[in-house]
C-alpha positions as CSV (number, residue, x, y, z in Angstrom):
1,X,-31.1,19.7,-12.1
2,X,-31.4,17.1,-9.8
3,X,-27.3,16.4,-9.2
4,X,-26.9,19.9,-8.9
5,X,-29.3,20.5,-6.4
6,X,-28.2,17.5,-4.6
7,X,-24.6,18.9,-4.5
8,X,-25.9,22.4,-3.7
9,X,-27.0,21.2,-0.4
10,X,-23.9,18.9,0.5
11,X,-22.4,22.5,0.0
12,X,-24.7,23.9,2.5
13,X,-24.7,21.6,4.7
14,X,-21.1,20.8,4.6
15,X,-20.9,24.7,5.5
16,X,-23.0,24.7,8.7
17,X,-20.9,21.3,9.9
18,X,-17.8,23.0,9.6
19,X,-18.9,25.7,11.2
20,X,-21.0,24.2,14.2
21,X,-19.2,21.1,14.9
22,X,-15.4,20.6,13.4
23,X,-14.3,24.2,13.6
24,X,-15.3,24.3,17.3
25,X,-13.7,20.9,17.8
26,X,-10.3,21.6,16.3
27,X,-10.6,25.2,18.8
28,X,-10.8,23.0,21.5
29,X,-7.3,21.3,20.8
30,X,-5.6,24.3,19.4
31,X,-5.2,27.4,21.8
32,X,-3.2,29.0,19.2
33,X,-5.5,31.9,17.0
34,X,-2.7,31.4,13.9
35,X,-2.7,27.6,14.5
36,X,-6.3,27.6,14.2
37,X,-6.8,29.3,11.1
38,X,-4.5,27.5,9.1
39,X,-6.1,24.4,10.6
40,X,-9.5,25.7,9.2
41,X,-8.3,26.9,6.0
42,X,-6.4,23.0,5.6
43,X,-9.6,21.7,6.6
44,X,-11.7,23.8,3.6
45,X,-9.0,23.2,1.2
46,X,-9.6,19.1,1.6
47,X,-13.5,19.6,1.8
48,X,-13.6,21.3,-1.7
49,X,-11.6,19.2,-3.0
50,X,-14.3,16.3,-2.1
51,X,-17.1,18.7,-3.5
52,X,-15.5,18.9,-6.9
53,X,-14.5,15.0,-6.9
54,X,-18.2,14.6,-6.1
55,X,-19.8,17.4,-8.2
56,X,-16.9,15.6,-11.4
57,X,-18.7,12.0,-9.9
58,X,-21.8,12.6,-10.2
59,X,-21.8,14.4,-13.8
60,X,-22.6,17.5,-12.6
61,X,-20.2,19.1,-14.1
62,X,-17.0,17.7,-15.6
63,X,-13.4,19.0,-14.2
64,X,-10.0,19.3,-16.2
65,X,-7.4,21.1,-14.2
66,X,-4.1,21.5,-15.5
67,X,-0.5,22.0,-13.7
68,X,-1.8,20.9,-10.8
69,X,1.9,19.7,-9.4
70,X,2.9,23.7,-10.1
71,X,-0.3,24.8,-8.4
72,X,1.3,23.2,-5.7
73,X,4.3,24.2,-5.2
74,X,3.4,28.1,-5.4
75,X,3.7,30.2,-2.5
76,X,3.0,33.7,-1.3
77,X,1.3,34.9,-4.9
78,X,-1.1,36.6,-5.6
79,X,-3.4,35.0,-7.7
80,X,-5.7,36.3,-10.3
81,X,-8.1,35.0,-12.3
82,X,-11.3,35.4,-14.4
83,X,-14.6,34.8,-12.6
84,X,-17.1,33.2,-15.3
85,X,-19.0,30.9,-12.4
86,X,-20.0,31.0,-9.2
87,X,-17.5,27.6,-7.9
88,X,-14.2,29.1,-9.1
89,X,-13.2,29.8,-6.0
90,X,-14.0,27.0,-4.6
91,X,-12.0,24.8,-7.5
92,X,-8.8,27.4,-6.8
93,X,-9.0,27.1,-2.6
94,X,-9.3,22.8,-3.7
95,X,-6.3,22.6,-6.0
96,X,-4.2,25.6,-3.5
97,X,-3.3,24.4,0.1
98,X,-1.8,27.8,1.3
99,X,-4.6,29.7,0.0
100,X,-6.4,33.0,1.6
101,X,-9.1,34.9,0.1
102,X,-10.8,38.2,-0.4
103,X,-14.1,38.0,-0.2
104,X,-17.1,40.3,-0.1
105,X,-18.2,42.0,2.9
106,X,-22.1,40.7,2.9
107,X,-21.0,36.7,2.8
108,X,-20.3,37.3,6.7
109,X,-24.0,37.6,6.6
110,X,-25.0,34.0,5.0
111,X,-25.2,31.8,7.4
112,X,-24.2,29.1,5.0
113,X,-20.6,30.4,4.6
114,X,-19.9,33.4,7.1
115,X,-18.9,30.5,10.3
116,X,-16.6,29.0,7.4
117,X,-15.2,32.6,6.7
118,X,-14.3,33.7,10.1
119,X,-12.8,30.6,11.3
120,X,-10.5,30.7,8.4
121,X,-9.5,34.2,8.8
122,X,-10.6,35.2,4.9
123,X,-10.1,39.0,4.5
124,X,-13.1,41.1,3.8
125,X,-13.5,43.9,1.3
126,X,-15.4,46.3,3.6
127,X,-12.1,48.2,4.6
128,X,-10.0,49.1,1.5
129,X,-6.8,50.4,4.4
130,X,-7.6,47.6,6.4
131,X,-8.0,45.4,3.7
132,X,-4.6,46.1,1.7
133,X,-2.2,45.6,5.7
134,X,-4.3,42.2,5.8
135,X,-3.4,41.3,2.2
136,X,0.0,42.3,2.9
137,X,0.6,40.4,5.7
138,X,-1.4,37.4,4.2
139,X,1.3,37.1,1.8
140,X,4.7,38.0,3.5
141,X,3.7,35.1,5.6
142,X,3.1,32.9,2.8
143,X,-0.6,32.3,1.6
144,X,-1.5,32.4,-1.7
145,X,-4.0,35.0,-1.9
146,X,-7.2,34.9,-4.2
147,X,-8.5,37.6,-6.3
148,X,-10.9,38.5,-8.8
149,X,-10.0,41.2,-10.9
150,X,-13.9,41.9,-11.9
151,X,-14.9,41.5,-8.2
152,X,-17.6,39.5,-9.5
153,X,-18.5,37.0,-11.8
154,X,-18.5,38.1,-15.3
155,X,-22.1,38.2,-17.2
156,X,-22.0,35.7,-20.0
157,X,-21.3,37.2,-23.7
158,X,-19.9,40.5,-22.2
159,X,-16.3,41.9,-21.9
160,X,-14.2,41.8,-19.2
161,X,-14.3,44.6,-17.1
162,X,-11.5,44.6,-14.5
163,X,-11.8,46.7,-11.2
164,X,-8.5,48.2,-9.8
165,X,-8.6,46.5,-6.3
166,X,-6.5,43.4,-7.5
167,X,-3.6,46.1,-9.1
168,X,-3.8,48.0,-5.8
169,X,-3.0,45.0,-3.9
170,X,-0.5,44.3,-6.0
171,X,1.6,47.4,-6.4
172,X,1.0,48.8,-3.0
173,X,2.0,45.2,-1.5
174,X,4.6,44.3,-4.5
175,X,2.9,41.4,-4.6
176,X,4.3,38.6,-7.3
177,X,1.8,37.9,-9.4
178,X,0.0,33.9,-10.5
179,X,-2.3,34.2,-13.1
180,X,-5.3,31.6,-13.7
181,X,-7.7,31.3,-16.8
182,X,-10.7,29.9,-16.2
183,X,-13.4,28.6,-19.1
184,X,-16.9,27.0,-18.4
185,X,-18.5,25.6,-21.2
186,X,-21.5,25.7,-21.8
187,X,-22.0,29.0,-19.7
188,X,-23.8,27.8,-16.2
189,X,-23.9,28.9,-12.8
190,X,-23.1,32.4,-14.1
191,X,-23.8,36.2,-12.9
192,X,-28.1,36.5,-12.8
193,X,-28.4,33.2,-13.4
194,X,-30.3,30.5,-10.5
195,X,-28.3,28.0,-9.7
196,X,-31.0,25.9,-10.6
197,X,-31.0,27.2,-14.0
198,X,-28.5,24.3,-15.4
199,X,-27.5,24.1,-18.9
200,X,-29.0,22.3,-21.8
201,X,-26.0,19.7,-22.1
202,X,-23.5,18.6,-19.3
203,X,-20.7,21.7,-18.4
204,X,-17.0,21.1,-18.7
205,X,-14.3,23.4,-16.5
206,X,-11.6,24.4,-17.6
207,X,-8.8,25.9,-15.3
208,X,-5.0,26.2,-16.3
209,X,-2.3,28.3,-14.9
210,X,-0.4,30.8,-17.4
211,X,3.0,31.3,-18.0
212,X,2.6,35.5,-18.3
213,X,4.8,37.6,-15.7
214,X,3.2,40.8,-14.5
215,X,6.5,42.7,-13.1
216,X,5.2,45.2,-10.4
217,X,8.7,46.9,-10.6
218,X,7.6,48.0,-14.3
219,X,5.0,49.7,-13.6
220,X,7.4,52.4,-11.8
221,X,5.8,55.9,-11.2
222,X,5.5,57.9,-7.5
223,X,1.7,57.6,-8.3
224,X,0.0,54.7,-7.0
225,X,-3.1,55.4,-8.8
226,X,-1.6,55.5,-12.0
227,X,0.4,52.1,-11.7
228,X,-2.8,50.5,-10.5
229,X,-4.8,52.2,-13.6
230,X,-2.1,50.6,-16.2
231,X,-1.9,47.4,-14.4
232,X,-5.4,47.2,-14.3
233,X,-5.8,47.9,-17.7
234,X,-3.2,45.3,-18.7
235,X,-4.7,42.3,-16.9
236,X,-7.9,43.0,-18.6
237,X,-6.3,42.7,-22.2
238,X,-4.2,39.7,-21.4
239,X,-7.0,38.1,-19.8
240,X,-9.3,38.6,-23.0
241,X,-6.6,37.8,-25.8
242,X,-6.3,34.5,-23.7
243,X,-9.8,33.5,-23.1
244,X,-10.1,33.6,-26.4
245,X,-7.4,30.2,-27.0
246,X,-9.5,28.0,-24.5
């Protein structure tokens, strides 16, 4: 409990100085709004990749992410993936450079993370309209964008249950499609749980890229709600038939 609490507060911390000291500093050599956010988001993409080297360092939790040289070279996907803990995103924005996120709308409220959120431009879920011409544009200019299919973490020994806002994105933006599967093992830092609440033995994560191809030209019909319905409902089978190997 210890190394996790110590990391936990490098990740606060680490927030706050971002926010206070290098964002501002990097504004001040960068007049350029577009310049700055990508800047920022370069800048949080390096940082979390020092969190999980130190969280992997210290035994906190133990790392194995494959493809990493195919992670890299992706570009403007949209990229799914099961939520299990509460540092996926944060191993996804450290192994993608290009990345953008959706995020919820009451994180601009923590004042650990909302200064690290608006300096790098992440896209809030308050506005579905405004939302999906953000998304949109995110990726015809090519960021990978990140997004949880459940829209939040998935409560341990329960069944996936996919929300339609990822399909929407994707049909109504034709948005290529990346898929990640993500394992922790044992379950920890999950849905209800404190962060504190650490499990009995040391956790391992597990994060690989797939190989499946969700085609939004298949899923052709002059009702949006319907394509998003069937996508929907095929992510959430793939995604359990392939948790289920890992």
């Amino acid at each position: 409990m210890i190394t996790t609490a110590f990391c936990f507060s490098v990740f606060g911390i680490g927030g706050l100085v971002l926010a206070f000291i290098i964002f501002p500093a990097q504004r001040l050599f960068e007049n350029n709004p577009v310049k700055q956010k990508l800047k920022a988001r370069k800048t949080v993409h390096y940082c979390f990749k020092l969190f999980v080297s130190l969280m992997h360092l210290l035994g906190a939790i133990r790392f194995h992410v494959n493809d990493k040289a195919q992670i890299e070279s992706l570009k403007g996907q949209l990229i799914l993936a099961n939520h299990p803990s509460l540092i996926d995103v944060v191993v996804l924005i450290s192994v993608i450079k290009n990345a953008d996120c959706v995020v919820k709308a009451h994180l601009f409220k923590n004042p650990f993370v909302r200064g690290v959120i608006k300096s790098t431009g992440y896209i809030s879920n308050d506005d579905p309209q405004e939302l999906l011409r953000e998304c949109e544009q995110s990726l015809q200019t090519g960021n990978n964008l990140i997004v949880f299919p459940e829209g939040t973490r998935t409560e341990p020994h329960k069944k996936l249950k996919f929300k339609r806002g990822a399909a929407n994105i994707a049909i109504r933006c034709n948005a290529p499609i990346t898929t990640f599967l993500i394992k922790m093992k044992p379950n920890t830092l999950t849905k209800g749980t404190p962060w504190y609440k650490v499990a009995p033995y040391q956790a391992h994560f597990t994060m690989r890229l797939t190989s499946q191809q969700f085609n939004c030209a298949k899923y052709d019909s002059d009702m949006p709600a319907m394509q998003s319905r069937q996508l929907t409902k095929d992510l959430q089978h793939y995604f359990t038939q392939e948790l289920k190997n890992i």
